[in-house]
C-alpha positions as a printed Julia matrix, in Angstrom:
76×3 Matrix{Float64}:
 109.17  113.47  103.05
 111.94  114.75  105.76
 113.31  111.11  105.24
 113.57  111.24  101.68
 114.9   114.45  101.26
 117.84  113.83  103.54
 119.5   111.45  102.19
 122.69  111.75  100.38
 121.0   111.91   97.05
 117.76  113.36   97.83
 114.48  112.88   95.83
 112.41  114.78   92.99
 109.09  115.46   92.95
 107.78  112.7    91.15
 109.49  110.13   93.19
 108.19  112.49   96.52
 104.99  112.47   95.44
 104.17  108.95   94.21
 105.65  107.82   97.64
 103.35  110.22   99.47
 100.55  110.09   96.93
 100.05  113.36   96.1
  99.73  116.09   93.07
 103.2   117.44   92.61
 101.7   121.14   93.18
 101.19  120.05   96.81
 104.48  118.38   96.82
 106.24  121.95   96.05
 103.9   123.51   98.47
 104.93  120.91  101.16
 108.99  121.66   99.94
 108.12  125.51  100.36
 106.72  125.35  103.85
 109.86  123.03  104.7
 112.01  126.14  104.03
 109.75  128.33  105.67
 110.01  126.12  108.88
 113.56  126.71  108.34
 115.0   123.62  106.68
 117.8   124.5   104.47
 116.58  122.79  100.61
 119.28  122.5    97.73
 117.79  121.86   94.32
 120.41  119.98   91.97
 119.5   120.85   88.6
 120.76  117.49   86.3
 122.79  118.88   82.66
 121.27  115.25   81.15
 117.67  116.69   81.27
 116.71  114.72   84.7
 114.62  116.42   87.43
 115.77  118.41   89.68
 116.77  116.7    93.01
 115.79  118.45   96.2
 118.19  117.56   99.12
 117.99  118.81  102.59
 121.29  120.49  103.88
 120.47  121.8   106.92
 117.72  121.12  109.37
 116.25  124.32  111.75
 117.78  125.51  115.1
 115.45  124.6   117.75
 115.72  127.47  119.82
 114.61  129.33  116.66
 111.44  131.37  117.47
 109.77  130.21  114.03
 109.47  126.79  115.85
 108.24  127.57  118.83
 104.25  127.47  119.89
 102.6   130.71  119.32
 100.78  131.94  122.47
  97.96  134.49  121.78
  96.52  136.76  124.26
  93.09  135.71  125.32
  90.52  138.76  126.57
  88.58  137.31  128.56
């Protein structure tokens, strides 16, 4: 999916999920928890009544804490 959406022309759902062969509910799902893992997503709206394209524009910062493992305190 990261693949797709990063090239220069980026993908629409249909296309994303035929090629991953899923539902395109689950294909928006999988575009929102992109941007919630801190991708940056444009969606190009075409004037000639063609999907929308989503294109990735910016990938996350590393070092930012959204990425990084969770540890929870264990009472033992």
């Amino acid at each position: 999916m990261i693949r797709m959406l990063s090239g220069k022309a980026g993908s629409d759902v249909a296309a994303l999920s035929r090629k991953l062969g899923w539902q395109s509910h689950t294909t928006r799902a999988a575009l929102s928890g992109l941007r919630k893992a801190g991708y940056e997503i444009a969606a190009e709206k075409s004037n000639a009544g063609k999907p929308t394209r989503y294109r990735i524009t910016a990938a996350p910062d590393p070092a930012d804490s959204k990425l990084k493992p969770k540890v929870s305190a264990h009472a033992g």
